[in-house]
Backbone as JSON, one array per atom type, in Angstrom:
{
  "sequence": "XXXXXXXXXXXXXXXXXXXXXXXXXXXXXXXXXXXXXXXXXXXXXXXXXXXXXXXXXXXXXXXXXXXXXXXXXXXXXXXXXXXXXXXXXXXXXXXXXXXXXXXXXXXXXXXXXXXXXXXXXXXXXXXXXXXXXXXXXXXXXXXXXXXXXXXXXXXXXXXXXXXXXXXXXXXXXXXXXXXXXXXXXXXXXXXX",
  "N": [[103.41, 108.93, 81.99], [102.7, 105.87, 80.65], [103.71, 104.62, 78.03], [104.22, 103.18, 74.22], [103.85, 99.8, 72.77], [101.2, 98.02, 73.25], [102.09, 94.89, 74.11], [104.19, 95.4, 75.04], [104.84, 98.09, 77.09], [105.83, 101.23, 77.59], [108.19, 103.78, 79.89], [107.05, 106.67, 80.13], [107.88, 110.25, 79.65], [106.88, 113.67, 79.92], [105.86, 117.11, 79.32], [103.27, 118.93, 81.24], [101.58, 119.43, 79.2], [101.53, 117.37, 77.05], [103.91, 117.49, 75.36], [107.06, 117.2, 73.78], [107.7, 114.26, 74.62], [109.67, 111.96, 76.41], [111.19, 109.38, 76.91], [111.85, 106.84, 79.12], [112.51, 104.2, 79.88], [112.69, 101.42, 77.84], [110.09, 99.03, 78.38], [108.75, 99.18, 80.82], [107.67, 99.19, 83.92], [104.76, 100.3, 87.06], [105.57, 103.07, 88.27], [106.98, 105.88, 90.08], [106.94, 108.98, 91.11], [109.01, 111.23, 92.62], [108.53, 113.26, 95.33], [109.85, 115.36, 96.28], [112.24, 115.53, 94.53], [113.38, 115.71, 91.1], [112.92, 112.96, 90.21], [112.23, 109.75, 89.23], [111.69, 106.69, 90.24], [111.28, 103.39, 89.21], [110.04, 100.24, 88.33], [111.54, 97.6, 85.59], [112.23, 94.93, 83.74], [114.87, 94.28, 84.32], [115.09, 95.05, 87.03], [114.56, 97.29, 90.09], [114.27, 101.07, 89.14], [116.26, 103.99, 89.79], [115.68, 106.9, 88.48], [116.65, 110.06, 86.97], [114.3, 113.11, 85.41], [114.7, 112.89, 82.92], [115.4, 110.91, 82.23], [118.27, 109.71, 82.74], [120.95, 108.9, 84.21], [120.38, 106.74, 85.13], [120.36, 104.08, 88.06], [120.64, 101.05, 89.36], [118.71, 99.93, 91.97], [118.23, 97.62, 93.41], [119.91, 93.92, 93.89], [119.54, 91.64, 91.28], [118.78, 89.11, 92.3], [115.98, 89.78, 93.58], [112.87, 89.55, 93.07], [110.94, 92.34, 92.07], [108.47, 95.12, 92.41], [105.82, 97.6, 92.24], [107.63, 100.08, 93.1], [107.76, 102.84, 95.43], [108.17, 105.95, 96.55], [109.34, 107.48, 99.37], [108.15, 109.88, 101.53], [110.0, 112.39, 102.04], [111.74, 111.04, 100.01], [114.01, 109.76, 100.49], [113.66, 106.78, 101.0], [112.57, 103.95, 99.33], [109.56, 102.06, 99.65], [108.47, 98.53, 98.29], [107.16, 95.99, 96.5], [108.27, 92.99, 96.93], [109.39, 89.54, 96.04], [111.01, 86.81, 97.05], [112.19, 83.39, 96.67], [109.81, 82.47, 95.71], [108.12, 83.76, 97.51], [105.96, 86.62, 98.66], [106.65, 89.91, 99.95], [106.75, 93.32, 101.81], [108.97, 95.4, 101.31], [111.64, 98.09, 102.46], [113.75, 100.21, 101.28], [116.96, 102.05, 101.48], [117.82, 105.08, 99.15], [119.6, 105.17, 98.41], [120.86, 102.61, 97.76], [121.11, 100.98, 100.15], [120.7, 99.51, 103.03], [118.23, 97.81, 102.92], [115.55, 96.19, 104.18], [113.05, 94.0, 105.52], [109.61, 94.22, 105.93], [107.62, 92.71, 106.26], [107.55, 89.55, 105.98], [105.56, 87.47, 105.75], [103.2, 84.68, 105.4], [101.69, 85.49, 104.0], [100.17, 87.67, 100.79], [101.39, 90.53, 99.91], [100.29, 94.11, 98.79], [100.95, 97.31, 96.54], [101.94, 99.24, 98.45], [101.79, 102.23, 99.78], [102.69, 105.28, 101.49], [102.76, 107.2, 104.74], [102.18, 110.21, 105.31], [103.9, 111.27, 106.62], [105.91, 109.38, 106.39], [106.11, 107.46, 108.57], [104.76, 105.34, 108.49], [103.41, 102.65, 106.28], [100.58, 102.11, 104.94], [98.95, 98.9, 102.98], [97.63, 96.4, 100.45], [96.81, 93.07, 101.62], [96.19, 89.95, 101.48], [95.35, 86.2, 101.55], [97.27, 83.42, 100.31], [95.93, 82.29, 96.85], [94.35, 79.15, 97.05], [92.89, 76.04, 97.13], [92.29, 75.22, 99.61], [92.02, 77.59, 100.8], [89.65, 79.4, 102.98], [87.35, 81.67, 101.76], [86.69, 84.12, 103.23], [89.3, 84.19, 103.94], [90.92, 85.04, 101.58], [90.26, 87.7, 100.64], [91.0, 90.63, 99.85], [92.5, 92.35, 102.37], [92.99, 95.63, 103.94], [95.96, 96.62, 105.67], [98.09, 99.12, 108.02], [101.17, 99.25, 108.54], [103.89, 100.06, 110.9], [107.24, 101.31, 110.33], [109.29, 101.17, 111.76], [109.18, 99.74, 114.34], [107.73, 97.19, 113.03], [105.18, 97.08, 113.82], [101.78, 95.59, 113.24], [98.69, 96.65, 111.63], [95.17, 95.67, 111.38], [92.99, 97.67, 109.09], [90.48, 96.85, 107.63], [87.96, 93.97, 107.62], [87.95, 91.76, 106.24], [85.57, 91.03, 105.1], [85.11, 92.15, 103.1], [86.49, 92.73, 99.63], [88.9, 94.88, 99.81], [90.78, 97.62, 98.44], [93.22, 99.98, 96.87], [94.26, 101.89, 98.82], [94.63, 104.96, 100.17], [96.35, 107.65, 101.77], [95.19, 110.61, 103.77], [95.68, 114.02, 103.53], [97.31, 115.16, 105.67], [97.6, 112.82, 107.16], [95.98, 111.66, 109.14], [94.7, 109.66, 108.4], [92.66, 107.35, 105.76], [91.81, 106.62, 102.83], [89.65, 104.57, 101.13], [89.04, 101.72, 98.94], [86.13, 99.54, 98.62], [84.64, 95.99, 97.87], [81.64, 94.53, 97.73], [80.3, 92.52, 96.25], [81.46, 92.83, 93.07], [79.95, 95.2, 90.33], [79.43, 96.19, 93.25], [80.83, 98.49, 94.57], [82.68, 100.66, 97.43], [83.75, 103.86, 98.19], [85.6, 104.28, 101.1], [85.87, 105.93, 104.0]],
  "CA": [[102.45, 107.98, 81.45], [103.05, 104.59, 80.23], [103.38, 104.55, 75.79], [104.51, 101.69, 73.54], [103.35, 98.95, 71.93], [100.43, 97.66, 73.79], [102.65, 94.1, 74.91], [105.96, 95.96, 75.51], [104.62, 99.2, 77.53], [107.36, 102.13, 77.77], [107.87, 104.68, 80.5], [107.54, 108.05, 78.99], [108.07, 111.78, 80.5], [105.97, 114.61, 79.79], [105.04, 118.21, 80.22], [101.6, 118.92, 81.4], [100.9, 120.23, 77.8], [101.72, 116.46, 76.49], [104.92, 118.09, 74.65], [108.55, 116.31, 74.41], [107.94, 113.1, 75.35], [111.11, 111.36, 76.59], [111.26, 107.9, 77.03], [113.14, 106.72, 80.14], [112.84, 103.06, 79.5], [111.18, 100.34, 77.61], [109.39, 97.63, 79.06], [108.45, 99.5, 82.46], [106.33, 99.03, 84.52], [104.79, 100.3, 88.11], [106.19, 103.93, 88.6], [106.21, 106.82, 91.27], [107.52, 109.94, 90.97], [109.5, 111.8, 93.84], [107.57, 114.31, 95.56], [110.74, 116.22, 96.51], [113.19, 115.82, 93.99], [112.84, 115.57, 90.03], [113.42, 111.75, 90.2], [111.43, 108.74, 89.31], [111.61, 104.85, 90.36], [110.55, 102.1, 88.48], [110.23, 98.46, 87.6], [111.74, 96.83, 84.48], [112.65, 93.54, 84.04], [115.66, 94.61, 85.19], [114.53, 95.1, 88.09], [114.1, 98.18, 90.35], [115.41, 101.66, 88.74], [116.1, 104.98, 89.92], [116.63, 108.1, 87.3], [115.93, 111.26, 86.42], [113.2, 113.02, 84.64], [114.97, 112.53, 81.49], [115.68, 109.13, 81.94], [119.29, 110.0, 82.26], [121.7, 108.84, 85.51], [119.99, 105.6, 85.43], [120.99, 103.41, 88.36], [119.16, 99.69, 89.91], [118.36, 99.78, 93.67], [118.05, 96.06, 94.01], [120.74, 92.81, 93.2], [118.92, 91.03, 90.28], [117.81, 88.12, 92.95], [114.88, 89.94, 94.15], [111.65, 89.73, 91.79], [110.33, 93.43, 93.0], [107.36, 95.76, 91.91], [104.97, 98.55, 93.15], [108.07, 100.78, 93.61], [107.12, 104.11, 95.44], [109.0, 107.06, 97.41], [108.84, 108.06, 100.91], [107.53, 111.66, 101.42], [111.59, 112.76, 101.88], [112.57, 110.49, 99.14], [115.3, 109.08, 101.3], [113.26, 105.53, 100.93], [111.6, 103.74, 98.66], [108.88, 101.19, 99.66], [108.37, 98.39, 96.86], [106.58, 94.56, 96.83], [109.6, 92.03, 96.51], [109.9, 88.15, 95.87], [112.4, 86.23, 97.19], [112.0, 82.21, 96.94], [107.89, 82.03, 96.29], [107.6, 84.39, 98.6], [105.8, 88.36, 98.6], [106.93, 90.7, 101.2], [106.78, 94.67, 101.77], [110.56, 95.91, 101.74], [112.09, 99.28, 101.91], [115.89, 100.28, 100.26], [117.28, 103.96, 100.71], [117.8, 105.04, 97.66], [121.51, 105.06, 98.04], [120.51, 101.33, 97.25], [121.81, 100.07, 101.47], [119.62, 99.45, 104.54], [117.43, 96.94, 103.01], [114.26, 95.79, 105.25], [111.95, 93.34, 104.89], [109.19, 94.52, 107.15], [106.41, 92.16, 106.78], [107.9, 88.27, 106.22], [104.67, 86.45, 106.2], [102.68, 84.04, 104.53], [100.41, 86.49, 102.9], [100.91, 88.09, 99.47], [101.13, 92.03, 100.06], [100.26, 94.07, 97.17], [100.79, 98.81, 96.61], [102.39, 99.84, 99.43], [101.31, 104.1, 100.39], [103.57, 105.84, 102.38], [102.33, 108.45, 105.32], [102.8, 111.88, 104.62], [105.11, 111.44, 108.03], [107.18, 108.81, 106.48], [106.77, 106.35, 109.44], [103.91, 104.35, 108.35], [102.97, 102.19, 105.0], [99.23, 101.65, 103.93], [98.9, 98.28, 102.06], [96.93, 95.63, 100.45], [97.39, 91.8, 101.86], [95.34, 88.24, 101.2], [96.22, 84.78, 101.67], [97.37, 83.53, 98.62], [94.44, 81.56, 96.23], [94.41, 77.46, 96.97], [91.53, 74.99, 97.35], [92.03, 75.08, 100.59], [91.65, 78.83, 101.7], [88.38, 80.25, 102.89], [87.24, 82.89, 100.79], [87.1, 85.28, 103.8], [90.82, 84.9, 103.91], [91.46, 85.59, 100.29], [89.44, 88.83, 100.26], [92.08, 91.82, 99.54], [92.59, 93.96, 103.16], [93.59, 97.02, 104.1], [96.88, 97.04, 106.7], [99.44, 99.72, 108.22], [102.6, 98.72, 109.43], [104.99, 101.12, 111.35], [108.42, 101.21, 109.81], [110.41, 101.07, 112.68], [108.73, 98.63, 115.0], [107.09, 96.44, 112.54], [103.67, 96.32, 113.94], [100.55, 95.92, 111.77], [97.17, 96.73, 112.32], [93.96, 95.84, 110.81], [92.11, 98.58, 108.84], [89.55, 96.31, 107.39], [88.15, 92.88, 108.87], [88.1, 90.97, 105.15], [84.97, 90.3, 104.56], [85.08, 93.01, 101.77], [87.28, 92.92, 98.98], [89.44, 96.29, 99.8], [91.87, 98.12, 97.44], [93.8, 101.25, 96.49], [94.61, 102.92, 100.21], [95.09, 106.43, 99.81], [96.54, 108.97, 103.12], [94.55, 111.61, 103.53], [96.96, 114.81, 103.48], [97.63, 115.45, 106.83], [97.95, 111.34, 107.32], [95.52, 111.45, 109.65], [93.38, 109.38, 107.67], [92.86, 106.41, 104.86], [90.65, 106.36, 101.85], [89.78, 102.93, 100.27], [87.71, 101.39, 98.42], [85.65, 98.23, 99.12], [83.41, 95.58, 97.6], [80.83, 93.12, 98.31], [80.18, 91.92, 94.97], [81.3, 93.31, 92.09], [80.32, 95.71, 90.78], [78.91, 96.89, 94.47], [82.03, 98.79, 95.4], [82.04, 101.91, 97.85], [84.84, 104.18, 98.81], [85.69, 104.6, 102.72], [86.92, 107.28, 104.52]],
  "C": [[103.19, 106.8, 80.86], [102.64, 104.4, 78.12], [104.07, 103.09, 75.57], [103.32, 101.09, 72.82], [102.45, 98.25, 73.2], [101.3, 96.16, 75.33], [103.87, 94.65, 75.68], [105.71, 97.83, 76.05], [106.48, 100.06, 77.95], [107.09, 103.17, 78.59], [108.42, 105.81, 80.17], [107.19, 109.36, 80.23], [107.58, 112.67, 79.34], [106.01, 115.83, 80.09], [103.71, 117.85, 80.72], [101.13, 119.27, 80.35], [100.73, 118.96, 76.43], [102.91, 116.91, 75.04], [106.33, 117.35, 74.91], [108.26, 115.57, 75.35], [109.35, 112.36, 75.36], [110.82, 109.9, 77.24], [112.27, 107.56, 77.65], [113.17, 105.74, 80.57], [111.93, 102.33, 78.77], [111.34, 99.35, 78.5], [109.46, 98.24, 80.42], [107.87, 99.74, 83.18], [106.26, 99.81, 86.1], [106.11, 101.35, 88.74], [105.59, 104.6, 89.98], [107.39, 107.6, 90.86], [107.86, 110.56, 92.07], [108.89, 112.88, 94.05], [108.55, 115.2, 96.1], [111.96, 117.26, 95.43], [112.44, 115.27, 92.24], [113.05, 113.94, 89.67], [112.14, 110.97, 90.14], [111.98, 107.29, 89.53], [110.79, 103.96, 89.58], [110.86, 100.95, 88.19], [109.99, 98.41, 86.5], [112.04, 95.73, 84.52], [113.85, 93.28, 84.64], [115.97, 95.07, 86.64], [114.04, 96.77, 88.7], [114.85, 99.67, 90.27], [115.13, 102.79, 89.28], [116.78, 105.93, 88.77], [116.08, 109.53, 87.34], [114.83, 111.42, 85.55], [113.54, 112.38, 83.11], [115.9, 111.51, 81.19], [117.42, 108.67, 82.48], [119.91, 109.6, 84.43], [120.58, 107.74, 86.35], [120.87, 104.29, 86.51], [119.99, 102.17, 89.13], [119.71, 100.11, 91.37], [118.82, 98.24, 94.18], [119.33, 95.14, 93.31], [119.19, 92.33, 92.34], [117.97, 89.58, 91.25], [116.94, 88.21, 93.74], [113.96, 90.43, 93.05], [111.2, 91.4, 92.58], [109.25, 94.48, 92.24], [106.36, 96.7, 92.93], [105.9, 100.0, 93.67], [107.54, 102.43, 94.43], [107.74, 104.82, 96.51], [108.62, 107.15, 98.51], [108.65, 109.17, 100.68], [109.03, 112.65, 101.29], [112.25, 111.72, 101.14], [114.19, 109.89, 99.38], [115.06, 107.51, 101.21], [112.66, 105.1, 99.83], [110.93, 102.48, 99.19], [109.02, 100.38, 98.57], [107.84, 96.5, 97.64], [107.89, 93.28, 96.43], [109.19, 90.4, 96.89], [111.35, 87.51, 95.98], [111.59, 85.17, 97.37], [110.24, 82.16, 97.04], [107.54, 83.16, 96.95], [107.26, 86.33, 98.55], [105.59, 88.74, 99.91], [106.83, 92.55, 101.18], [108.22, 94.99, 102.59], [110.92, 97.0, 101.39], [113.44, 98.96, 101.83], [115.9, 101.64, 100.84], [117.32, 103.79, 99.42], [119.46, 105.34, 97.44], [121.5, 103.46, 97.72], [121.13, 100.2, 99.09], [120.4, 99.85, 102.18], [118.4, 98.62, 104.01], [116.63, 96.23, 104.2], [113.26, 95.16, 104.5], [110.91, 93.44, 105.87], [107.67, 93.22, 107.51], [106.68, 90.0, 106.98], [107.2, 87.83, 106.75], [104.15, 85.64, 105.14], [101.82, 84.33, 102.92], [100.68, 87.34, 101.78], [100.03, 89.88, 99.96], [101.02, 92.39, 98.98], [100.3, 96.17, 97.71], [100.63, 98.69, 97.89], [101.97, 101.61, 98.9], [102.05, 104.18, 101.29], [102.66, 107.36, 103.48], [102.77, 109.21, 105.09], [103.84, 112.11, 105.59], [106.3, 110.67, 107.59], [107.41, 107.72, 107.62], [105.73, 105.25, 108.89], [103.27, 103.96, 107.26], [101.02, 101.37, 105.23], [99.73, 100.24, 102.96], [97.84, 97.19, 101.98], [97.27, 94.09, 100.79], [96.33, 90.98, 101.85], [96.35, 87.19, 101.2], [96.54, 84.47, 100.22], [96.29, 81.96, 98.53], [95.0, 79.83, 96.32], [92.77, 77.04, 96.87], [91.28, 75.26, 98.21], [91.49, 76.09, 101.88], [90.33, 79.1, 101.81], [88.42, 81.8, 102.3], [87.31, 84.07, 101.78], [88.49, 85.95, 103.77], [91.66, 85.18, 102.65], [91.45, 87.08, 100.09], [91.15, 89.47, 100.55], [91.42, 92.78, 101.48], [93.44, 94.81, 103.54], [94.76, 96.6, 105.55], [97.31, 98.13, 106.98], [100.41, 98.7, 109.33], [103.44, 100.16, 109.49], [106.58, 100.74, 110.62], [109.48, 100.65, 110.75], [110.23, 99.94, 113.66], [107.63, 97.34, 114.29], [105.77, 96.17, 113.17], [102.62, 96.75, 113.14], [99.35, 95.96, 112.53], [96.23, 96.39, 111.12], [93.39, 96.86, 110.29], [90.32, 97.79, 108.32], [89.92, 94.86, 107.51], [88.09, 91.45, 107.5], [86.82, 90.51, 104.99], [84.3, 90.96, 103.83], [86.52, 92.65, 101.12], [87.66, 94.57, 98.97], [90.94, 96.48, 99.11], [92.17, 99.45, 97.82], [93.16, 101.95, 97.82], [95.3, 104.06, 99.63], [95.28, 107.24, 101.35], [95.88, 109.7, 102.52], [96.42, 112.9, 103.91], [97.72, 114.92, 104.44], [98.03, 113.9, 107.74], [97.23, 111.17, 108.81], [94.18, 110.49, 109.91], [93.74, 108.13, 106.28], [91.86, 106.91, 104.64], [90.86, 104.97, 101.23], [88.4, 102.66, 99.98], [87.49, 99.37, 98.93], [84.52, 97.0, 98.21], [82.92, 94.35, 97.95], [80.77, 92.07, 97.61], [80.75, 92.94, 93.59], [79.89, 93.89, 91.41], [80.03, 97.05, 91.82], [79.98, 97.39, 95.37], [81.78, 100.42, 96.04], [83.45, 102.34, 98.65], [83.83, 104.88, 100.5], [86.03, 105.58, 102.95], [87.17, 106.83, 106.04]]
}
């Protein structure tokens, strides 16, 4: 869970019984926890960190000249997905977590936002819109749903934008997306 002081949020570790909390940084934002190993990722201002549960064998993923956020594991924790800025610009890039093999898989105009990983590991769930001017039509602002393959960069459509769609969820077997959608505020309706 996320403790602190309301402006300066801190990322804290837990039992399930809310017992020995450990604090494994301040100011941090936009976690995920490894679904393999006892390890968590996260963004601080420092950018993007990998450590243990108990905060401990703290090391950064990223050089300092990539703004980055949304960090989150691959299903074999060999990757991490995460939303990165370079020059103006938001992209969907994976790292190992030995911190090499950097990829920038999407390098477009459009501001990506929570990357989801398939339960297979080849294919990311995410949210993408144009980014907000005068000049955009509101269809192409609306928040939609993509996948992109890892390996061959191609993307597909899940939704056609003329809903505001969020928070993509795999179904277990990754045979499947959940998301939610809305027309108007707040007239929102999860998909399957």
């Amino acid at each position: 869970f996320k403790g602190g002081e309301k402006t300066l949020p801190s990322l804290m570790s837990t039992s399930l019984y809310g017992t020995d909390p450990i604090q494994l940084c301040p100011k941090a934002f936009y976690h995920s926890w490894s679904p393999v190993t006892n390890e968590v990722v996260y963004y601080s201002h420092s950018g993007i960190t990998l450590a243990d549960r108990a905060g401990r064998n703290a090391r950064s993923l990223l050089p300092p000249s990539i703004e980055a956020i949304n960090p989150v594991f691959s299903p074999t924790t060999e990757k991490v997905a995460f939303i990165g800025k370079t020059k103006g610009q938001t992209d969907l890039i994976i790292i190992n977590t030995n911190g090499k093999g950097l990829k920038n898989l999407t390098r477009s105009d459009l501001i990506e936002e929570t990357p989801v990983w398939a339960p297979s590991g080849n294919l990311l769930a995410y949210v993408s819109h144009s980014p907000f001017s005068s000049s955009t039509r509101s269809s192409d602002m609306k928040r939609k749903i993509r996948v992109i393959d890892i390996q061959t960069r191609k993307r597909q459509n899940i939704t056609d934008g003329t809903r505001e769609c969020h928070s993509p969820t795999w179904s277990p077997d990754g045979s499947g997306l959940a998301f939610v959608c809305c027309t108007v505020y707040p007239a929102c309706h999860l998909f399957v």
